[in-house]
C-alpha positions as CSV (number, residue, x, y, z in Angstrom):
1,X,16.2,28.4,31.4
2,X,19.1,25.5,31.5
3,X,16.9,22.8,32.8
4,X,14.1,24.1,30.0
5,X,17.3,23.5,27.7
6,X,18.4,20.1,29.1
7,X,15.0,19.0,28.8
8,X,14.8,19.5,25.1
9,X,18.0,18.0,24.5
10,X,16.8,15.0,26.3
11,X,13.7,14.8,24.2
12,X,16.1,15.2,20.6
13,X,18.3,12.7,22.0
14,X,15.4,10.3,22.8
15,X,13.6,10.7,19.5
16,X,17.2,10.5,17.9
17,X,17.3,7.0,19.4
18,X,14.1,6.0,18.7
19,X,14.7,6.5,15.1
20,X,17.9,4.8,15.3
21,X,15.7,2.0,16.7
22,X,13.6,1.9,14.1
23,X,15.0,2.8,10.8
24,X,18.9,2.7,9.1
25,X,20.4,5.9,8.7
26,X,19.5,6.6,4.8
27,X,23.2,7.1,3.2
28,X,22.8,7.8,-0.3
29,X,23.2,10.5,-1.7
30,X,20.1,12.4,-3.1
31,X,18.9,13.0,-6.4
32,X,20.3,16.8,-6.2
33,X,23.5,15.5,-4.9
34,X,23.9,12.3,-7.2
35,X,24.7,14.7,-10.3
36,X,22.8,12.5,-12.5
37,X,23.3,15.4,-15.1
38,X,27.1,14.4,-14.8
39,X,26.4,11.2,-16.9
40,X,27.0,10.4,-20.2
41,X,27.0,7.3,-22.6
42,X,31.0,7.2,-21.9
43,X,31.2,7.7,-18.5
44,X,28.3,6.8,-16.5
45,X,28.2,6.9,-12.5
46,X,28.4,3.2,-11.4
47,X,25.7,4.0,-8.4
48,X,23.2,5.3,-10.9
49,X,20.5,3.8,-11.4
50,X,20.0,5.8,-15.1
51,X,20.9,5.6,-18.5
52,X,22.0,8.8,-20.7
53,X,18.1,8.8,-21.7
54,X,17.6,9.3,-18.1
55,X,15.6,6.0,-18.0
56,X,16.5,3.2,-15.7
57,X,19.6,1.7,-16.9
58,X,19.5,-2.1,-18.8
59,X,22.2,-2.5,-16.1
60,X,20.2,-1.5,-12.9
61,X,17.1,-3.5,-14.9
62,X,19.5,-6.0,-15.5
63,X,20.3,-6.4,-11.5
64,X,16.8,-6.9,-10.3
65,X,16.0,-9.0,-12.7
66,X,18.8,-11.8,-11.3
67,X,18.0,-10.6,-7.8
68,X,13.9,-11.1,-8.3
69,X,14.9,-15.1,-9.6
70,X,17.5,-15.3,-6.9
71,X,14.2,-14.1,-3.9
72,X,11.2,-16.2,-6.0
73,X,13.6,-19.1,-5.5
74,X,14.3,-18.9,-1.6
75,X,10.7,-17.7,-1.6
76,X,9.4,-21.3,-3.3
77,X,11.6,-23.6,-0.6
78,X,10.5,-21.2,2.1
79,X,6.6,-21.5,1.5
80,X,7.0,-25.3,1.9
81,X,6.5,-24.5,5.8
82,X,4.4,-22.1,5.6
83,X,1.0,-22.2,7.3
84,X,-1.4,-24.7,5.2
85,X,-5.0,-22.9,6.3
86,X,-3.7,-19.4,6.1
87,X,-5.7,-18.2,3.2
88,X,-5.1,-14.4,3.4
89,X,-3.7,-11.8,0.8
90,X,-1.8,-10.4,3.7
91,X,0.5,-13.2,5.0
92,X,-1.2,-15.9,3.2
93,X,-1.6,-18.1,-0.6
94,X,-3.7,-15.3,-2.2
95,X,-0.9,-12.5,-1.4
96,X,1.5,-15.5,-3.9
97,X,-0.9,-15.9,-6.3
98,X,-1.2,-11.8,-6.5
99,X,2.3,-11.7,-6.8
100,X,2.4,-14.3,-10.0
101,X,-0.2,-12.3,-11.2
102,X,2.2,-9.2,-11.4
103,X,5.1,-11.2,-12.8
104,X,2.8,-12.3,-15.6
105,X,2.0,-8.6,-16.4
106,X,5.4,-7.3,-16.4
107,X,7.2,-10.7,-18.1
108,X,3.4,-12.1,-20.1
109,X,5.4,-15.4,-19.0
110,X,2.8,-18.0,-19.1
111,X,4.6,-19.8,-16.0
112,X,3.4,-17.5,-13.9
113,X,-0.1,-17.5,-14.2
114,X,0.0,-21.0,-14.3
115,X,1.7,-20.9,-10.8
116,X,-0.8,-18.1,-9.6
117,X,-3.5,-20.6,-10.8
118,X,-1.7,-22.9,-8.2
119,X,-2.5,-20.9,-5.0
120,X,-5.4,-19.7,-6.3
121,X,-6.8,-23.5,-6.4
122,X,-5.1,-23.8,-2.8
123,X,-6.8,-21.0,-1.3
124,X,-10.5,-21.9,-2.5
125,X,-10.4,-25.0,-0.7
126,X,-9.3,-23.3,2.9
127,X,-12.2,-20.2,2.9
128,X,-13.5,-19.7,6.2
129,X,-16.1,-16.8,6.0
130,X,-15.3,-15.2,9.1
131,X,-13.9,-12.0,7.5
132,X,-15.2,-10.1,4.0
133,X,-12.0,-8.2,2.8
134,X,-9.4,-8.2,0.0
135,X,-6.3,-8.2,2.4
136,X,-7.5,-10.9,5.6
137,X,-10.8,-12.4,4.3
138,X,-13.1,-14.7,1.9
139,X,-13.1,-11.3,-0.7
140,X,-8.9,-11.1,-1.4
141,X,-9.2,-14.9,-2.9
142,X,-12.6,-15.1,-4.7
143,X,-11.9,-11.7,-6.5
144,X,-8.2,-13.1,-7.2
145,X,-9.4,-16.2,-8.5
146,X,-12.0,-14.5,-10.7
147,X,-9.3,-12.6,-12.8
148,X,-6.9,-15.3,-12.7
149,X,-9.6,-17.4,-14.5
150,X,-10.9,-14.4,-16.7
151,X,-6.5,-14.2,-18.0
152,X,-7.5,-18.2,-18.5
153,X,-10.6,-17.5,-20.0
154,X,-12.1,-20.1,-17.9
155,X,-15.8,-18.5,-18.1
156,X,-17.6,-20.8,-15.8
157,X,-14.4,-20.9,-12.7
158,X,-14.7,-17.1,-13.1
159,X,-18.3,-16.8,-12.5
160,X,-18.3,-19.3,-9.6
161,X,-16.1,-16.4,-8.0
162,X,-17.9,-13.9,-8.8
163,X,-21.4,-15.2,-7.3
164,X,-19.2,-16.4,-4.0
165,X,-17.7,-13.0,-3.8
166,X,-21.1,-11.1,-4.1
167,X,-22.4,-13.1,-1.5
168,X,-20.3,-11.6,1.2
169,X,-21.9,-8.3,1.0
170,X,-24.8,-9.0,3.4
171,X,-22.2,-10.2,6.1
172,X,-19.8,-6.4,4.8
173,X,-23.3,-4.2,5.2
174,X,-24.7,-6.2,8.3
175,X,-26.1,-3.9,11.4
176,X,-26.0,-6.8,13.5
177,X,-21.8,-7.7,12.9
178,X,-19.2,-6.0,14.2
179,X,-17.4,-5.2,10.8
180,X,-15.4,-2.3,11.1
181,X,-14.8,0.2,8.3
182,X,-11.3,0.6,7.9
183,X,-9.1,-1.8,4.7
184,X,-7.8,-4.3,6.2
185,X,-10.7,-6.3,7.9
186,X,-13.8,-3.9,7.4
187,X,-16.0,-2.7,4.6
188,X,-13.1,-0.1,2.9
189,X,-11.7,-4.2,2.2
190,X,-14.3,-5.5,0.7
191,X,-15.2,-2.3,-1.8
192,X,-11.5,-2.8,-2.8
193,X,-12.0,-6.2,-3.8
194,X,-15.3,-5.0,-6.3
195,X,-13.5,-2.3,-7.8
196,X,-10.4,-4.5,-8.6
197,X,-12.5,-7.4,-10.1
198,X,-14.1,-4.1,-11.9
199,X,-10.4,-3.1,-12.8
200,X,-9.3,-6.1,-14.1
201,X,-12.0,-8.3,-15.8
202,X,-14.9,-5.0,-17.2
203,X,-16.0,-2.0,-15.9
204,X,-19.3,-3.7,-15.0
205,X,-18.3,-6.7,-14.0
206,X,-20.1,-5.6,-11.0
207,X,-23.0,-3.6,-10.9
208,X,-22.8,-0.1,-9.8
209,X,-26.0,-0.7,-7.8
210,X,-24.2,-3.1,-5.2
211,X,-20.5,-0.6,-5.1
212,X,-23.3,2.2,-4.4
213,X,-24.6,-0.2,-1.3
214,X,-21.0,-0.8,-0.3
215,X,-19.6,3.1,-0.4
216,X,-23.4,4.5,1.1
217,X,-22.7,2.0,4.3
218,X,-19.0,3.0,4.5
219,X,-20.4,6.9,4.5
220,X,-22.9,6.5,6.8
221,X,-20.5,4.7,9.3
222,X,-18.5,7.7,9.3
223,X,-21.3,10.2,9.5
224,X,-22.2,8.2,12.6
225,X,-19.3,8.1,14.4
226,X,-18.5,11.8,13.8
227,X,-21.6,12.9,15.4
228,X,-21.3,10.3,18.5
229,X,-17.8,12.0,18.8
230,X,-19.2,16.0,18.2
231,X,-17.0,16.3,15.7
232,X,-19.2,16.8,12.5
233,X,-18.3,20.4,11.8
234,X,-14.5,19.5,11.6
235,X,-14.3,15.8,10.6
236,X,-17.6,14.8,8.8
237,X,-16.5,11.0,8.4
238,X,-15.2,9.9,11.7
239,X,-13.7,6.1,11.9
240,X,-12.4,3.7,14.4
241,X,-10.9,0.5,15.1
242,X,-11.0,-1.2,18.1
243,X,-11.8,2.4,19.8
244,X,-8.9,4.2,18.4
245,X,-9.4,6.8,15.4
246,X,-6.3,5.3,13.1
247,X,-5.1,7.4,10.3
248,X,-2.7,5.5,8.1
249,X,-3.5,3.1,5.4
250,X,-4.4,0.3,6.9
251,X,-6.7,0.3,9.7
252,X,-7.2,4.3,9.5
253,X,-9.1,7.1,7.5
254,X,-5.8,7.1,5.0
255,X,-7.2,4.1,3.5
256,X,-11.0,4.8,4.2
257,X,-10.9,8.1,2.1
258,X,-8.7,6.2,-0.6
259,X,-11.3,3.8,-1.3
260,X,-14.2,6.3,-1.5
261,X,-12.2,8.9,-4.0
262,X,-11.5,6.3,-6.3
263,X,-12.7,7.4,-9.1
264,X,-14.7,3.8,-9.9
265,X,-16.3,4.0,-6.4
266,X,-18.4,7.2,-8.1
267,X,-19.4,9.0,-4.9
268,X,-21.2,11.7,-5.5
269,X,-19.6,15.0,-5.8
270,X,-21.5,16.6,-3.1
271,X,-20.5,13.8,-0.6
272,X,-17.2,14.3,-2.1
273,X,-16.9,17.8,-1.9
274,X,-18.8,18.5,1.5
275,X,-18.3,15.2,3.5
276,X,-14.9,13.8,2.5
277,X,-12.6,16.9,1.9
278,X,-13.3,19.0,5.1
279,X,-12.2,15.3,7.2
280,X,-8.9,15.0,4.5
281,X,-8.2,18.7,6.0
282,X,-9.0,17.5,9.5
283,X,-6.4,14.8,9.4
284,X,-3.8,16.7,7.4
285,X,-3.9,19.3,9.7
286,X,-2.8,16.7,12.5
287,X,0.8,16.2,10.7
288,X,4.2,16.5,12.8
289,X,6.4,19.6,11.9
290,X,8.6,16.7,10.3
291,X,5.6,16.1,7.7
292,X,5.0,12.4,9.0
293,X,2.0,12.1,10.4
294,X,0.6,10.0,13.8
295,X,-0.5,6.8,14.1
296,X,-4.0,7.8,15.8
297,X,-5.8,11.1,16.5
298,X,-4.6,10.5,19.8
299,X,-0.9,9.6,19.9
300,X,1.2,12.4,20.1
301,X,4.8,10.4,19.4
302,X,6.5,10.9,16.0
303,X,7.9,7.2,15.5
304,X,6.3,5.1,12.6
305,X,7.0,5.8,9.3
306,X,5.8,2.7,8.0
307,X,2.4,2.4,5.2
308,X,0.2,0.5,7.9
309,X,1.0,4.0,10.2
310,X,2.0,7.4,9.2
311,X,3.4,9.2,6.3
312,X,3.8,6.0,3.6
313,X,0.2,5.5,3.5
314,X,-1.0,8.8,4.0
315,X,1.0,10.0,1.3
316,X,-1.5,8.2,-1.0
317,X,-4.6,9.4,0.5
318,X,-2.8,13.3,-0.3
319,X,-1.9,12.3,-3.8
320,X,-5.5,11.3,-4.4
321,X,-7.0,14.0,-2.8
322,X,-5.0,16.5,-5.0
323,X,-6.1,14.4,-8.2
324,X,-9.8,14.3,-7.6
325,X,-9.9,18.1,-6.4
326,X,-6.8,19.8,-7.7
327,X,-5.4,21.6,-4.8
328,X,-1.8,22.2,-5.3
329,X,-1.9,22.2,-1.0
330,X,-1.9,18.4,-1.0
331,X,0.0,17.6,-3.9
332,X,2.7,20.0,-1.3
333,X,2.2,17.9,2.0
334,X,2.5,14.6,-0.4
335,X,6.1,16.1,-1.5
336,X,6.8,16.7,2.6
337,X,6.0,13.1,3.4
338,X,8.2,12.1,0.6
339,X,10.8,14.1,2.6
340,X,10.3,11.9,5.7
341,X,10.1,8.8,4.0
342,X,13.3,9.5,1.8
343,X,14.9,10.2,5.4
344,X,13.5,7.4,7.9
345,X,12.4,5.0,5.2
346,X,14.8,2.2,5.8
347,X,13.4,0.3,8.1
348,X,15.0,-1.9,10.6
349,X,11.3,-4.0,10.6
350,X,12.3,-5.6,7.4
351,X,11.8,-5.1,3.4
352,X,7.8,-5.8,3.2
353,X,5.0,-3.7,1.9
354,X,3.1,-3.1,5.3
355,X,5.9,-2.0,7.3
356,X,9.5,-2.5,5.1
357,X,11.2,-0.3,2.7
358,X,9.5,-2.4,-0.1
359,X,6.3,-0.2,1.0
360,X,7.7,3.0,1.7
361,X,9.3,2.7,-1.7
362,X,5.5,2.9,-3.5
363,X,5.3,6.4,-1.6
364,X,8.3,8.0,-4.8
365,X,6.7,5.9,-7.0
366,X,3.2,7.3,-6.8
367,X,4.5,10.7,-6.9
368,X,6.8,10.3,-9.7
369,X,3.7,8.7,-12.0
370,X,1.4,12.4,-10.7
371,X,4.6,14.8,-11.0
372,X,7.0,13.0,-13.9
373,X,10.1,14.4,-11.1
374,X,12.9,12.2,-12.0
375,X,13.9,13.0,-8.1
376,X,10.9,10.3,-6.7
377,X,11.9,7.7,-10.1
378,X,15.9,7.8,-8.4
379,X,14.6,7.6,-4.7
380,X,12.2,4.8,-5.7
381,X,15.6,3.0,-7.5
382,X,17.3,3.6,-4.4
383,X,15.2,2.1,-2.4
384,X,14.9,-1.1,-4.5
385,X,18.7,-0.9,-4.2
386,X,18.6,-1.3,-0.3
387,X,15.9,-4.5,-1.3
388,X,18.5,-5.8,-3.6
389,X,21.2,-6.6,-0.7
390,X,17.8,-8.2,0.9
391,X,19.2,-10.0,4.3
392,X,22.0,-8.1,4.8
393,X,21.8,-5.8,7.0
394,X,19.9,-7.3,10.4
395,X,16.8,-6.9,9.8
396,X,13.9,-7.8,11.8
397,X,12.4,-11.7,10.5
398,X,8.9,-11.1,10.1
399,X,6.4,-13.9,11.5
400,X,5.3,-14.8,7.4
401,X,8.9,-14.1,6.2
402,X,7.9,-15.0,2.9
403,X,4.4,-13.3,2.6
404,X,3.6,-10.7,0.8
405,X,3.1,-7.8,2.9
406,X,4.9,-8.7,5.8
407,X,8.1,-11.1,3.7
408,X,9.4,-11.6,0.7
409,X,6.9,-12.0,-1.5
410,X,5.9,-8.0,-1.2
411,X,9.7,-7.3,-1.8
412,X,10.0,-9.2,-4.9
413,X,6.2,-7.3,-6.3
414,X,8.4,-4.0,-5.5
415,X,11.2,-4.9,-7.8
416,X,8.9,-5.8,-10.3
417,X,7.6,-2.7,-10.5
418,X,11.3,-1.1,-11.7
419,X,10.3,-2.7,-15.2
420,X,8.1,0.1,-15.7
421,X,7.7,2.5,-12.7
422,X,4.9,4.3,-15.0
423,X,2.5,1.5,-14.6
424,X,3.3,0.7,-10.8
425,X,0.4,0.1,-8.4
426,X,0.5,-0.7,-4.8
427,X,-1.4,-4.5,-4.8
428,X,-4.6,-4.4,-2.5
429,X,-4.2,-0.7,-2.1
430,X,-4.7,1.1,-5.4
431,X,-6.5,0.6,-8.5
């Protein structure tokens, strides 16, 4: 019985240090805690980040504002020596041009799509066709550089995008290639990258003949795999990635079922219903008592709580899940990641979107947009609060420490979103 005992306090004590390792202990106070009620025109808190309307405060606003010009600046001298041939939305010119982008639909500053117009001409003269996605291949800049020239009304430069970017779906649906499914290098990628140009240009920009191609492969895939691994009855759409079956956003099912219940995707309801809800259960049914969830199907260690693995990213998979088929049961296990997130979201790996607190942050936004709780607005202030003292408190320096999902770049898109939280959207993840 005492060495059961000393064994489990050895384990708490481990994962106690672990989490140490890996994330700041979160010390503000909550939104129950912060008496937000308490304030008033006269005599408001100095910490909050909310007006008397209950709105974010011109001050707060006021804040992120000077702190976004203060990071866009460092971000400018640091690119100087950044890698010339990288290319890539993820650490690359096409993430910078995404972020100007953003800027230019929060500010409508014409500066800034003039500057993402900069990286967009950058990037079209580095393609390499090795990979078809939105994040880390040819699809992130050609579908980037069609909208930028559509906000330019540059007719003929957007069509030259277009035609490149369609061309990549024979190399996305080839047999012969090893494309993977999952977002950030496979097929989940490059279906991103037609339903954004779809998003942001027309809603048939392109056709729903060639998404129906794109979605039908991704299925199958799945339906494969599932049956090679005997595990159709419980998990209908099986992936993998490099012979591991992920789960989180990035290279897992998270992200793979995202894509296919977007609503522009238009899978069909039976697939929907029959193929893609029983393997959402399957892999919510794999969550920690903590409510974050593993990195693989395999891995049985409760450490990453970051939006490339775990409860950040599959937070979004729940909150979709529960808008396309109402189930209260995932809009509750989205609330319990938020839980974990608002806990060990802090991250010692930096402030980026694939593994920072920029990226965790997304997690309150996205629920406060489905639920309207002011408790996920606060939490997703709080979190750009921690972003605003940005190199302070020892962080890890990324390898792209300026990029924007693993740098700077993906910090300053988070703030940006604190102009109006109601029209936030994580880039290259949701439409």
């Amino acid at each position: 019985m005492g060495d059961n005992m000393s064994k489990r306090l050895k384990l708490i004590s481990a994962s106690e240090a672990d989490m140490e390792e890996r994330c700041f202990p979160n010390r503000y106070p909550d939104w129950d805690q912060g008496a937000p009620s308490s304030t008033s025109a006269s005599d408001p808190l100095p910490d909050e980040p909310f007006d008397a309307e209950g709105k974010v405060s011109a001050a707060f606003q006021k804040k992120v504002q000077n702190k976004i010009k203060d990071l866009l600046q460092q971000m400018e001298e640091g690119l100087k020596t950044a890698d010339p041939h990288d290319f890539s939305t993820y650490t690359g010119w096409t993430g910078i041009a995404l972020l100007y982008l953003q800027l230019h639909r929060v500010s409508q500053e014409a500066s800034h799509l003039q500057r993402a117009l900069d990286y967009v001409k950058r990037t079209m003269r580095i393609l390499n066709g090795r990979r078809v996605t939105f994040l880390c291949g040819d699809a992130g800049p050609l579908a980037v550089g069609a909208v930028v020239h559509h906000r330019l009304q540059k007719v003929s430069e957007m069509q030259e995008c277009l035609s490149r970017l369609l061309q990549l779906q024979r190399a996305a649906l080839s047999h012969d290639s090893d494309v993977p499914d999952e977002l950030l290098y496979g097929r989940a990628g490059f279906l991103y990258a037609l339903l954004y140009v779809n998003k942001e240009i027309g809603a048939d920009t392109v056709d729903e003949g060639t998404i129906a191609e794109v979605v039908t492969a991704i299925v199958e895939s799945g339906k494969n795999m599932s049956a090679e691994q005997k595990k159709t009855e419980r998990c209908p759409l099986l992936y993998e990635w490099h012979k591991k079956q992920y789960i989180g956003a990035a290279h897992g099912m998270a992200g793979i079922y995202c894509m296919l219940m977007q609503p522009s995707a238009k899978v069909q309801a039976d697939v929907l219903a029959e193929l893609l809800r029983p393997s959402i259960d399957y892999v919510r049914h794999k969550k920690f008592r903590s409510g974050n969830f593993p990195s693989s199907l395999s891995n049985e260690s409760d450490r990453l709580v970051h939006w490339c693995h775990g409860a950040p990213g599959v937070v979004h998979m729940l909150i979709t899940a529960h808008k396309v088929f109402k189930e209260d049961k995932y809009l509750k296990e989205a609330a319990d990641c938020a839980e974990v997130i608002w806990q060990r979201g802090l991250l010692r790996k930096g402030y980026g979107l694939c593994h920072g607190t920029a990226g965790n942050g997304y997690a309150f936004l996205s629920l406060y947009q489905l639920t309207q709780e002011k408790k996920y607005l606060y939490r997703a202030c709080k979190f750009a609060e921690w972003c605003l003292a940005y190199g302070t408190h020892g962080c890890r320096i990324p390898d792209r420490p300026y990029s924007l999902f693993e740098g700077m770049a993906g910090t300053i898109y988070y703030l940006s979103e604190m102009a109006d939280p109601q029209a936030s959207c994580f880039p290259a993840f949701q439409l």
